[in-house]
C-alpha positions in Angstrom: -175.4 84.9 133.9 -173.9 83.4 130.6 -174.2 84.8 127.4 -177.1 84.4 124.9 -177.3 85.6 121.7 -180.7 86.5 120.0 -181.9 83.6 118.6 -179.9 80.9 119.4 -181.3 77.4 119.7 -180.8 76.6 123.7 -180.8 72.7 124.7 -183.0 71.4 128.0 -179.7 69.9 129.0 -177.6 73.0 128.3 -180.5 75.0 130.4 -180.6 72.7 133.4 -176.6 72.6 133.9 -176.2 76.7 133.2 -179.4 76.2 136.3 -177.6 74.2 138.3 -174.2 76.5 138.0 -176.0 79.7 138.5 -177.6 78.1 142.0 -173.7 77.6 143.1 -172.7 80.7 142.1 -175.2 82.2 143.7 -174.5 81.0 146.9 -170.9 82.3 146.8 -171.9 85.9 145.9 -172.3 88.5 148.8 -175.8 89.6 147.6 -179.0 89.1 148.9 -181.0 87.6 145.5 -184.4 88.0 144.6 -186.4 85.2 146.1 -187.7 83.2 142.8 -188.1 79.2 142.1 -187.2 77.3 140.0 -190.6 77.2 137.1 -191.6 73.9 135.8 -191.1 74.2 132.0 -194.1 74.8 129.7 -195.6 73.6 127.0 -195.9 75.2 123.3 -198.6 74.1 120.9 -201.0 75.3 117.8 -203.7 77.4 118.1 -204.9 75.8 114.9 -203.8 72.1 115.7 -206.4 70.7 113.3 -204.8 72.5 110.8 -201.6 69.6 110.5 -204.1 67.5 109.6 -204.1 68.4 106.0 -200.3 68.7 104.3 -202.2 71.0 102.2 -202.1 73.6 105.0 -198.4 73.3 105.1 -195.5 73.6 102.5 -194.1 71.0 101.0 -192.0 68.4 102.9 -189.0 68.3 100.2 -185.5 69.3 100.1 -186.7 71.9 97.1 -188.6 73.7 100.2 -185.8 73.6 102.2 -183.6 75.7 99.5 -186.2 77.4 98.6 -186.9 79.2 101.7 -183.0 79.6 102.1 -183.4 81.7 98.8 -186.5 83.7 99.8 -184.7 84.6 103.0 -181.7 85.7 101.1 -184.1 88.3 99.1 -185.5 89.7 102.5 -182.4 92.1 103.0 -182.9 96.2 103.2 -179.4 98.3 102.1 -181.0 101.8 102.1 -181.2 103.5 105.7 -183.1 105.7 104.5 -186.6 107.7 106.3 -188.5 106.3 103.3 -188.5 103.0 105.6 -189.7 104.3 108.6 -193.1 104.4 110.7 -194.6 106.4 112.9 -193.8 104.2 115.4 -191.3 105.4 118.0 -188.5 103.3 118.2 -188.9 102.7 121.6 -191.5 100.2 121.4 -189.0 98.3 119.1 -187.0 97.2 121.8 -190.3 97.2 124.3 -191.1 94.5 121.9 -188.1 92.7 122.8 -188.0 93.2 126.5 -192.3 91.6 126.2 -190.5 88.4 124.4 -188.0 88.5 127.1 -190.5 88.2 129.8 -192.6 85.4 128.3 -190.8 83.1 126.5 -187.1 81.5 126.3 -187.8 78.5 124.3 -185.5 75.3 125.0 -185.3 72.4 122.6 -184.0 68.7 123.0 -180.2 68.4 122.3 -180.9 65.5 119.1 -183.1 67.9 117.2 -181.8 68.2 113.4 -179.3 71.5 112.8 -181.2 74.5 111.3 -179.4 74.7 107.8 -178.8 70.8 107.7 -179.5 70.0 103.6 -181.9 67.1 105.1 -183.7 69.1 107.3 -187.6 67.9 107.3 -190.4 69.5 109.4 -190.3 67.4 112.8 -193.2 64.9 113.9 -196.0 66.5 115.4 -195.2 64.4 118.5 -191.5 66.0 119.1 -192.3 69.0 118.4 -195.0 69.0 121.6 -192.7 66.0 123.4 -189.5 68.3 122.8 -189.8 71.8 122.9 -189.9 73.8 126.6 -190.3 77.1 127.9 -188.3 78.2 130.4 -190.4 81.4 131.0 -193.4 82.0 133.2 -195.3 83.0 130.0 -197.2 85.7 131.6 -196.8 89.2 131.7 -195.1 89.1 135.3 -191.9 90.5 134.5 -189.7 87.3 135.9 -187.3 88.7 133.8 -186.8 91.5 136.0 -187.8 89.8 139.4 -186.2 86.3 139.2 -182.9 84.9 139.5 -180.0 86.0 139.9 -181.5 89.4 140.1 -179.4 90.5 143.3 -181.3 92.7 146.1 -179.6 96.1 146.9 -177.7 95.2 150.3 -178.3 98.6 151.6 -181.8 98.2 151.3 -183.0 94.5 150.6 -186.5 96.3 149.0 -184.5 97.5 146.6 -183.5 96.2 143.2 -179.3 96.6 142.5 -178.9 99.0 140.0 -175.2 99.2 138.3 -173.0 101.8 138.4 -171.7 103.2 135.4 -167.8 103.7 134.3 -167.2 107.2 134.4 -164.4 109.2 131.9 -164.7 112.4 133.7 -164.7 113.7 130.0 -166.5 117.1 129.1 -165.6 116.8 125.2 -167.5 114.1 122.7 -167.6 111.4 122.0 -166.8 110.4 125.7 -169.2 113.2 127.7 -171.9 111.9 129.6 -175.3 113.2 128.7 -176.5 115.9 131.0 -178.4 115.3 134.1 -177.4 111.1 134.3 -176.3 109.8 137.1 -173.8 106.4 138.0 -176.9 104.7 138.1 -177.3 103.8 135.1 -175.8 100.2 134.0 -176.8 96.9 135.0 -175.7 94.8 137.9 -172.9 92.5 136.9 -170.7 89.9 137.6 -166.8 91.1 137.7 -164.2 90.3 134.8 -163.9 86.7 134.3 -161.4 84.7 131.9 -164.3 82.6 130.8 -165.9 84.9 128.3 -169.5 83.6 129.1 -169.7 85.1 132.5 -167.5 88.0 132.1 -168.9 91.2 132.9 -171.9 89.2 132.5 -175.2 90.9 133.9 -177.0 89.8 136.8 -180.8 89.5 135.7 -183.6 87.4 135.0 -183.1 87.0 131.4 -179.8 87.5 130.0 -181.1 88.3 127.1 -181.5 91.8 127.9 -178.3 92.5 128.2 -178.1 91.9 124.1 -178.2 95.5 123.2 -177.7 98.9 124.6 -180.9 99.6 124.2 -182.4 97.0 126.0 -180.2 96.5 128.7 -180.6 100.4 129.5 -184.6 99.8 129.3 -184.2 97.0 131.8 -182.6 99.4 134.3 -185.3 101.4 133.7 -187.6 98.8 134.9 -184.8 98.1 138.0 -184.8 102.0 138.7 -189.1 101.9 138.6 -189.0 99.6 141.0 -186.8 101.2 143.3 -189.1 104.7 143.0 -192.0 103.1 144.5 -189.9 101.5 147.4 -188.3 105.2 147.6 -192.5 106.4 148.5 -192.6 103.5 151.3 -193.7 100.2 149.3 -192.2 97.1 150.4 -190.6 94.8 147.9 -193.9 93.1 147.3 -196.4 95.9 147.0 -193.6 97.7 144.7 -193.1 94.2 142.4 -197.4 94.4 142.0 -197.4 98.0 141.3 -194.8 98.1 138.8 -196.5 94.6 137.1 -199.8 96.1 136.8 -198.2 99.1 135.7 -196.5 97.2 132.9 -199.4 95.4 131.8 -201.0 98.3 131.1 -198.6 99.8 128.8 -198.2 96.6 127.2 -202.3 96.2 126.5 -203.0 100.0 125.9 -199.9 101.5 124.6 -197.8 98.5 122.6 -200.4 96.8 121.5 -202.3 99.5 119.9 -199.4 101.2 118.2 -198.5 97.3 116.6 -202.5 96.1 116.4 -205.1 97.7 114.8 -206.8 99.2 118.4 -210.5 98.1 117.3 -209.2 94.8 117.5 -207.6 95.2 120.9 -210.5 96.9 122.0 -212.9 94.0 120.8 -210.8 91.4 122.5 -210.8 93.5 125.6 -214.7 94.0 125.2 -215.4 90.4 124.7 -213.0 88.3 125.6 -210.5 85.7 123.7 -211.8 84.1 120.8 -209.3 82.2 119.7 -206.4 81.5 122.3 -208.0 80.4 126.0 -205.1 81.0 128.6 -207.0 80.7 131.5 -207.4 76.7 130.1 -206.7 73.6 132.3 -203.7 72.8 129.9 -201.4 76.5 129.4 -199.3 76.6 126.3 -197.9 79.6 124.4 -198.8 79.2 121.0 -196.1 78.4 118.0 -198.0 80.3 115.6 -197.3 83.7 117.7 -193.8 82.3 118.9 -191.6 81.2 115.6 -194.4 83.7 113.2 -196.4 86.6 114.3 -194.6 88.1 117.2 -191.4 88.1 115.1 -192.5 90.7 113.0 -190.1 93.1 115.4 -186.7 91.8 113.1 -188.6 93.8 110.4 -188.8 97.2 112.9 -185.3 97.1 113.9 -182.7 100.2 112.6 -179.3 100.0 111.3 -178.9 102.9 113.4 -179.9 105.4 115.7 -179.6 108.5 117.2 -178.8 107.4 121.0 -177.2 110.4 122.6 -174.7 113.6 122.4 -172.1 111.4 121.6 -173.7 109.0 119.1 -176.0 109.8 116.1 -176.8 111.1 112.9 -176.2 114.6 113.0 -173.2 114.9 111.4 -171.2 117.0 114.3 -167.4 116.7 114.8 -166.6 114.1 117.4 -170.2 112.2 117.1 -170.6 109.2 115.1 -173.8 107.3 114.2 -175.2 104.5 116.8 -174.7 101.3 114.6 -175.7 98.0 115.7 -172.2 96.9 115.6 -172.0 99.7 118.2 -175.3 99.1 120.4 -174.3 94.9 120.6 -170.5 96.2 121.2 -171.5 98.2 124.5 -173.1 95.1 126.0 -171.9 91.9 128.1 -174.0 89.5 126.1 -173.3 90.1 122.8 -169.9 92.0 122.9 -167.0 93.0 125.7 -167.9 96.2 127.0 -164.9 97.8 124.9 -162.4 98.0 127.6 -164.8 98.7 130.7 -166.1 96.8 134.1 -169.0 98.7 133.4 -171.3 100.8 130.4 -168.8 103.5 130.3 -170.9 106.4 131.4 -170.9 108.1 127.3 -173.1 105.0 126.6 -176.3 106.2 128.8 -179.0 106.7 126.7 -181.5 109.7 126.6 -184.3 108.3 125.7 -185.9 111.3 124.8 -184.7 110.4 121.0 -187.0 107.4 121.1 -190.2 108.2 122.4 -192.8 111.2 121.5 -190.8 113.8 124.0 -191.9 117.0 122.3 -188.6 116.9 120.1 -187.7 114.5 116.9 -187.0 111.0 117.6 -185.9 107.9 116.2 -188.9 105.9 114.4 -189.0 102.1 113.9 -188.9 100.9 111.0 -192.5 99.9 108.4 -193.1 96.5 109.1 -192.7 95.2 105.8 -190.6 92.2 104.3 -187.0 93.5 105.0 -184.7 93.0 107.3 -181.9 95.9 107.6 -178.8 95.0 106.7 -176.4 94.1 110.1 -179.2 91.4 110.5 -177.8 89.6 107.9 -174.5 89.4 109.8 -175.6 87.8 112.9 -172.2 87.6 115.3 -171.7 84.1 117.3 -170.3 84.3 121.1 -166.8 85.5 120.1 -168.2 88.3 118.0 -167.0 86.7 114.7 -169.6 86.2 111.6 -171.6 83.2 112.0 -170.1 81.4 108.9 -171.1 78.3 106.8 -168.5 76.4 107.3 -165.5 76.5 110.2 -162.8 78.9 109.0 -165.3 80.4 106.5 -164.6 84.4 107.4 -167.9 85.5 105.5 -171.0 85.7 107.1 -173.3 82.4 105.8 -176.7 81.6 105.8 -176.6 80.7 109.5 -176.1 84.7 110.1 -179.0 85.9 108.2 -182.0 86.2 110.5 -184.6 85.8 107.6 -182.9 82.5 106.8 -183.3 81.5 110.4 -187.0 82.5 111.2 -188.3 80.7 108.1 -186.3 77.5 108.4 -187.6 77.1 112.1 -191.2 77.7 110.9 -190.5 75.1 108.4 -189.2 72.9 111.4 -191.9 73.1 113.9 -194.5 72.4 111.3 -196.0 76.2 110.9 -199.3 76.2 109.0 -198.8 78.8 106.1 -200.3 82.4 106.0 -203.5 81.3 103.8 -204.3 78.3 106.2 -204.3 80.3 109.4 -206.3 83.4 107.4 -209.3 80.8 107.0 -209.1 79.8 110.1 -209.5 83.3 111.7 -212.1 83.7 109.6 -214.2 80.8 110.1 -213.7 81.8 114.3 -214.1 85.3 114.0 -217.7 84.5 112.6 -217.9 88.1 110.5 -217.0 89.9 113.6 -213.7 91.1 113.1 -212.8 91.3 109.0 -209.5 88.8 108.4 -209.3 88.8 104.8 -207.1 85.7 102.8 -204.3 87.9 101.0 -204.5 86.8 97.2 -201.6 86.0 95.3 -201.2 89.6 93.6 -201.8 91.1 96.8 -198.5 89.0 97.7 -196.4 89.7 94.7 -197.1 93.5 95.0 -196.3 93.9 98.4 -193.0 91.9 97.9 -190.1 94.0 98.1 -188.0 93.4 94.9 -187.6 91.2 91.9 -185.7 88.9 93.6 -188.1 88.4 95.6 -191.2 88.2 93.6 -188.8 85.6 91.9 -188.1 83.5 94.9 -192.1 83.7 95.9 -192.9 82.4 92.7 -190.0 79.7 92.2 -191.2 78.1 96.0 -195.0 78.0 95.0 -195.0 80.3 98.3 -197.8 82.4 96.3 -200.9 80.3 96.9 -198.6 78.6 100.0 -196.8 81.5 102.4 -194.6 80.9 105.0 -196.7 82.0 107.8 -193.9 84.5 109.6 -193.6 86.3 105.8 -197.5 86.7 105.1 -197.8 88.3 108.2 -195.4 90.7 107.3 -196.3 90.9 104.0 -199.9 91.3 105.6 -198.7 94.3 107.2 -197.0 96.0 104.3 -200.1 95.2 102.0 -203.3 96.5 104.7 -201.6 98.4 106.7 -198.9 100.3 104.8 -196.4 98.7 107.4 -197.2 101.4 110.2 -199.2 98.0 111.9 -199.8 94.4 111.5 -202.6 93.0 109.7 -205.9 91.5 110.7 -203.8 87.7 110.9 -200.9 89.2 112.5 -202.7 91.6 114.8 -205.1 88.9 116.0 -202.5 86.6 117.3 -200.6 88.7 118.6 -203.7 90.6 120.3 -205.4 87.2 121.5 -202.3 86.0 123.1 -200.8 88.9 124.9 -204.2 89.6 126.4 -204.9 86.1 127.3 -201.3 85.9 129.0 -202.2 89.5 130.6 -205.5 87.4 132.2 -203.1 84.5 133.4 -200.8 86.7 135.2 -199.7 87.4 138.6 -202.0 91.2 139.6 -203.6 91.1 136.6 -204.9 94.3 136.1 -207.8 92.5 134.2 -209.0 90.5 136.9 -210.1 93.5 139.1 -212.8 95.8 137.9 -212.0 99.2 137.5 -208.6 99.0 137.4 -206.7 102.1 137.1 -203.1 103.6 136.4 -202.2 105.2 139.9 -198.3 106.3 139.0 -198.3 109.9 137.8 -198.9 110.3 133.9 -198.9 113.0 131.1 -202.3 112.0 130.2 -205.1 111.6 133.6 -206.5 107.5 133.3 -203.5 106.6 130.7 -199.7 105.3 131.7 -197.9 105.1 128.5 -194.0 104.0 128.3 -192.7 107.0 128.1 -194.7 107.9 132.2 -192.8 105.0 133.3 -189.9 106.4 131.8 -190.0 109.6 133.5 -191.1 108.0 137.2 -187.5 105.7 136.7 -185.8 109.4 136.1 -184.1 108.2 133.0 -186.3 110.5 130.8 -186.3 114.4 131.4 
């Protein structure tokens, strides 16, 4: 599968010929695939369409907006690693973040939309951005990233999911030892070397997105390895496929969702059902105002570093050097080369134990706050070179800062700002779940320097927020960035619920559902269960 870098812009017409080649391809390769078809695209809209009504619910259409954002996304930028920044959040459920996105949306836009940083760029007509914009996902918590093509069967056993193998270095010294009790197992399947860098070494999955970073590509062979444990106790491909997505949807409702969401809100939603987004209707859309604002508060939860394994942390040890995330996009097809190696060489497994509650300390995400670290300001194209300005330009530009990126697109696709959206919860909600409007103040003192109090009040963005910032700023404020706020939570609580209702075995369309897969904790099936069933967690 071709590479894909975290958030890049794909076209429909890029999408359908990479379709089209991957059906040939697949066709020459000795493997039995995954049976999937092709999805008719789906729609995005606005939970609060009403809302574009009013130009006062969105920021100015004006050049001075444009360069104004460009500056407040500039300010967003974190240079101390330090613990003062962190949660109490495992980091884990950073990248389970990710992998959720993964599964539910891959959002596809029409070849003559304007450039991102173009100096003219003007929020698009209401029209195009409905008429233009596609999903390529099933949107539903079904895990077609794991299940659908060209996710190749194992030919020994066609129940099975192919798991990669490993490269091994037969090395018992760091940095190059293999952490104790892995086995080959332990890569993704992939496509062999290949002169055209898109599909070299390229993984073989549903979303080749996961294949961005170490850490996600190794918890998407956790997901492959889960599903081959239940065929290993007699399940067919089928039975395994519904046990594993129930499974799934559990941790995502019970365990993500109520480390990122205030739980009384999940609970309510459970309780009483969506009150704001209705994805059981006749028309299914994801919502933009989760899509390009509220589900990206993850950037803000993402390390500069980590302690991965033996080989690579913080600890200071001779031999061992810190897991960068120069490092973690290095050791992955999509975004880097695999050093030298067919394969993950085998000093690259993780041990997961450093990023969930094992009984031992472990990595914690960062506070969801308004910074970004820093290597996200450096954003690498597909060659692995900074994603200048200009052609020839050897310093990373705007176009490599992800702050930069997420607010221009809200700007683009017409995103009602943070105060508009907080009324509007409020006036749905009815005094049933408390959504406060954050005042200006509350803004300014949750803002995380000068510079950016400065930018905030040169844009007007005060009284008018960019709706991705308030929420994290919502966060930071309420929640003293170990959750999102009541905006941010809502959203993000309404829509993954409603997509778990949607979904293929939805776990809430049969009463009484239960976990059934062994857990630490009787009626509960947290990541970290699913973790140790796939045998990657001691």
């Amino acid at each position: 599968m071709a590479r894909l870098l975290h958030g890049a812009v794909i076209t429909l017409e890029a999408y359908q010929e990479a379709f089209e080649a991957l059906v040939n391809c697949s066709k020459s390769v000795p493997l039995v695939f995954a049976a999937a078809q092709p999805i008719d695209l789906q729609d995005f809209d606005y939970l609060f369409p009403y809302l574009q009504k009013n130009s006062e619910n969105l920021l100015p259409e004006s050049r001075k907006t444009r360069d104004d954002l460009i500056n407040l996304g500039r300010t967003m930028r974190d240079t101390d690693n330090t613990s003062i920044g962190d949660s109490n959040i495992p980091a884990a459920y950073t990248y389970l973040g990710q992998f959720i996105d993964h599964d539910i949306t891959l959002e596809t836009m029409s070849a003559d939309l304007p450039k991102l940083l173009s100096p003219d760029l003007t929020p698009l007509p209401l029209a195009e951005v409905r008429q233009k914009l596609r999903n390529i996902r099933t949107a539903t918590l079904d895990l077609d990233s794991v299940y659908g093509l060209p996710a190749p069967r194992d030919p020994n056993n066609p129940d099975k999911l192919l798991v990669g193998k490993v490269t091994p270095l037969n090395s018992n010294q760091k940095p190059t030892r293999r952490p104790e009790g892995k086995d080959d197992n332990n890569d993704l399947p992939r496509e062999p070397r290949n002169e055209d860098f898109k599909r070299d070494r390229a993984a073989l999955i549903g979303d080749p997105r996961n294949d961005e970073n170490t850490i996600i590509a190794q918890l998407h062979v956790a997901f492959l390895r889960a599903h081959n444990a239940l065929v290993d106790q007699g399940k067919t491909f089928n039975e395994a496929r519904s046990i594993l997505r129930q499974h799934y949807q559990y941790i995502v409702l019970h365990d993500f969702l109520k480390r990122i969401v205030d739980p009384r809100i999940v609970d309510y939603i459970l309780e009483h059902g969506n009150q704001v987004y209705d994805a059981m209707g006749k028309r299914f859309y994801l919502p933009l105002e989760f899509t390009v604002a509220a589900y990206r508060f993850g950037h803000s939860m993402v390390r500069a570093d980590y302690d991965f394994n033996l080989n690579f942390n913080t600890s200071g040890e001779p031999n061992t050097f810190p897991a960068t995330l120069d490092l973690l996009f290095t050791f992955s097809a999509l975004s880097g080369q695999l050093g030298d190696f067919d394969t993950l060489p085998d000093n690259w497994i993780i041990e997961w134990e450093n990023f969930v509650d094992a009984g031992k300390p472990f990595n914690k995400a960062r506070r969801i706050d308004t910074k970004l670290v820093e290597p996200l300001f450096n954003l690498r194209d597909t060659l692995g070179n900074p994603d200048g300005n200009a052609p020839g330009n050897p310093e990373p530009g705007d176009g490599a800062r992800l702050a930069v990126r997420n607010l221009l697109r809200g700007y683009l696709l017409r995103m009602p700002t943070g105060q508009a959206v907080a009324c509007a919860l409020q006036e749905k909600a009815k005094g049933k779940l408390e959504i406060p409007v954050l005042s200006p103040a509350q803004i300014e003192m949750a803002a995380a320097s000068q510079d950016q109090v400065n930018a905030l009040r040169q844009g007007g963005f005060l009284e008018r927020t960019p709706l991705w910032y308030y929420i994290l700023v919502e966060a930071a404020a309420l929640a003293g960035g170990q959750r999102l706020g009541p905006v941010g939570g809502v959203i993000v609580a309404e829509v993954l619920i409603g997509l778990a209702r949607r979904s293929e075995d939805s776990i809430l369309n049969v009463p009484g559902w239960a976990p059934s897969l062994p857990s630490a904790e009787a009626g509960k099936y947290m990541l970290s269960d699913l973790l140790k069933f796939a045998q990657v967690l001691a």
